[in-house]
Residue, then its C-alpha position, 0 to 999 in steps of 0.5 A: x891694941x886700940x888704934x890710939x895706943x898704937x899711934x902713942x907706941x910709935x911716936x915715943x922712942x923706944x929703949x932700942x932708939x934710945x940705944x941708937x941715940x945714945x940717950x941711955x948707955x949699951x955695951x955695944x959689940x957691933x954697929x954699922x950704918x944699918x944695925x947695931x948689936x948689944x949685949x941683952x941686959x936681961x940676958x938668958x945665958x951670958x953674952x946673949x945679944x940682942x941684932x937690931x935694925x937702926x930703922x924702927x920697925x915693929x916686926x919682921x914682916x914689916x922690914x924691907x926684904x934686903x935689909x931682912x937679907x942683911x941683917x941676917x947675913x950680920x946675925x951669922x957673922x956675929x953668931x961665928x965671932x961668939x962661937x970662935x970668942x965665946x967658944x960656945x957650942x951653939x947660937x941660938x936665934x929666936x925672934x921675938x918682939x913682944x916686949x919692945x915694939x922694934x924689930x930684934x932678933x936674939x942670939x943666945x950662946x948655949x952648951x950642949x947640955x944646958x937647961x935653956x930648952x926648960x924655958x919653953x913650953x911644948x905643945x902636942x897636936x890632937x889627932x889631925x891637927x897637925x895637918x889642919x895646921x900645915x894645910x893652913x900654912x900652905x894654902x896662905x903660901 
């Protein structure tokens, strides 16, 4: 993404602060001074919600650590109430931020069974490739 694009994709509102702003309409299910949580309207399983920080920032690796700290304390008690109110077997947690540049991390009721795990597709390491990998990875740490 070229710099001016960049610049154009932070200066306008995206759909989330529109959420926090209550410009468009959300079914919000937890909201404090800092987070808000809302039910994805392209859901992957029923209920599955989206956690996001009120402060727009892009990714994860952009988010001050004691508010990455507390957003995911927010994402356990919300996955325990889905658990106890949807009565599912698990919560699933991803993090993406592909399709809204605004940091959000999903949570996904599943059942033992499901199908979810279709939609991802797998990868296989070639022979040493997983430890060029690991290798990279640790030396970066």
């Amino acid at each position: 993404m070229g710099r001016k694009s960049l610049t154009k994709l932070i200066m306008e509102k995206t759909i989330f602060q529109k959420i926090i702003d209550r410009e468009i309409p959300a079914t919000i299910v937890y909201e404090d001074e800092q987070t808000i949580a809302f039910l994805n309207i392209e859901p992957v399983t029923k209920g599955h919600i989206l956690l996001i920080t009120k402060e727009p920032y892009v990714w994860m690796t952009d988010v001050p650590e004691e508010l990455v700290g507390y957003i995911y304390q927010k994402a356990k008690e919300i996955m325990l109430a889905m658990k106890k109110g949807l009565q599912c077997h698990i919560v699933q947690v991803a993090v993406m931020g592909e399709q809204v540049p605004h940091f959000h991390i999903h949570l996904i009721p599943r059942e033992k069974g499901d199908t979810l795990a279709e939609l991802y597709p797998r990868f296989s390491y070639k022979e040493g490739e997983k430890q060029l990998y690991a290798d990279k990875i640790k030396s970066a740490l």
